[in-house]
C-alpha positions as CSV (number, residue, x, y, z in Angstrom):
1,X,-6.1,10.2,33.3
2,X,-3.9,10.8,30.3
3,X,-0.7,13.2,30.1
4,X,-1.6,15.8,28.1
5,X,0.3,15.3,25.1
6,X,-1.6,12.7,24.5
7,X,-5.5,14.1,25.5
8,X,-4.0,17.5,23.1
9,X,-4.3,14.7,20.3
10,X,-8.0,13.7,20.3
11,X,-7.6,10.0,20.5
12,X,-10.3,7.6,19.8
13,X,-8.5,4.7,21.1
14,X,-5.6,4.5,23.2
15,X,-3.7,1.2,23.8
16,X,-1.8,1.1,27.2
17,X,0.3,-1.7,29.1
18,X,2.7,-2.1,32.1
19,X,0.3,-3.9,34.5
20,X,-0.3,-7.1,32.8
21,X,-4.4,-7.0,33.5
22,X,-6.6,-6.9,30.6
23,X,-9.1,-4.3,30.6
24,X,-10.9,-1.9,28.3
25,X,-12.6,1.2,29.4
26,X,-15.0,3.8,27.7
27,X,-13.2,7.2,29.1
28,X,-13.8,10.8,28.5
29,X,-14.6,10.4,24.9
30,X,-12.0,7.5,24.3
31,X,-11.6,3.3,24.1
32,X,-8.6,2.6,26.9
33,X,-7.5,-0.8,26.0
34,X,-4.9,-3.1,27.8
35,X,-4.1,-6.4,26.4
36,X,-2.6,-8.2,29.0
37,X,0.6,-9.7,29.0
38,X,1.8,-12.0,26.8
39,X,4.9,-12.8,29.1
40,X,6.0,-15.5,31.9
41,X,2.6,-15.3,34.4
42,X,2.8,-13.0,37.0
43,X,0.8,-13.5,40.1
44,X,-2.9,-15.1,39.5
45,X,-3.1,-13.0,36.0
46,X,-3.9,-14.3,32.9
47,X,-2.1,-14.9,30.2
48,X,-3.4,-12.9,27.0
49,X,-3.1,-10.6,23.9
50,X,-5.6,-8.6,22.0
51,X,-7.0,-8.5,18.3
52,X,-8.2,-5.1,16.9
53,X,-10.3,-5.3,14.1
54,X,-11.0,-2.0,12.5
55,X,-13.5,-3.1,9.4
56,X,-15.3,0.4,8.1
57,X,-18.1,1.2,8.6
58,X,-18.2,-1.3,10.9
59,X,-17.5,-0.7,14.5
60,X,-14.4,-2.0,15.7
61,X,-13.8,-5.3,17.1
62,X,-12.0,-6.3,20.1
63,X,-11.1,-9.8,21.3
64,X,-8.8,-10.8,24.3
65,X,-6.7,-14.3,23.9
66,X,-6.0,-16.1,26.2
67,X,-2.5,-17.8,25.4
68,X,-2.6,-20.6,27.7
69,X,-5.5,-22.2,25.5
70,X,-5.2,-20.4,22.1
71,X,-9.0,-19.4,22.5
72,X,-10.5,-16.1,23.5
73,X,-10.8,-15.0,27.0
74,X,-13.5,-12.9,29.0
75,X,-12.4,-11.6,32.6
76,X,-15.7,-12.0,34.2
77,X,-17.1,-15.4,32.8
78,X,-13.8,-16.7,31.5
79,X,-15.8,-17.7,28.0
80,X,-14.9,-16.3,24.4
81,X,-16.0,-12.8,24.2
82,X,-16.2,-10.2,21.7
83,X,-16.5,-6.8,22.4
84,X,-17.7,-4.0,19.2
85,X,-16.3,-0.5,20.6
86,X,-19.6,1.7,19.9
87,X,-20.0,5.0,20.8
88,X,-17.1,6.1,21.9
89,X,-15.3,9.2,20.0
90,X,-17.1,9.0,17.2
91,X,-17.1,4.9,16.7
92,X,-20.2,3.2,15.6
């Protein structure tokens, strides 16, 4: 859930950190994205950053990297994935 201040704002997409795991959630009307962490690895976690392409009227585009091996990363088949953020307050 997200403090107030920020749901009072309407966001579309929201980009969050802190616990290094790459994710991205539809939520109540909004994108929740967290890139990873780019940093020293921590535990079995990957290593990664994200690219956000916002290309009207195209929906926007989201890739995960994985830094390790300069290519992009997908949590559950580990293959290069691309992910179009549709739907979601008012995207697409």
């Amino acid at each position: 859930r997200l403090p107030g201040w920020v749901e009072e704002s309407d966001p579309t997409i929201v980009v969050v950190g802190h616990s290094h795991r790459p994710t991205q959630q539809s939520s109540d009307g909004y994108w929740l994205i967290n890139p990873g962490s780019a940093g020293p690895r921590r535990f079995s976690l990957p290593r990664t950053a994200a690219t956000l392409t916002l290309n009207s009227p195209h929906p926007p585009t989201l890739v995960f990297w994985d830094l390790d091996t300069s290519s992009p990363w997908n949590e559950s088949s580990k293959q290069p994935s691309e992910s179009t953020l549709k739907g979601v307050g008012g995207i697409g």
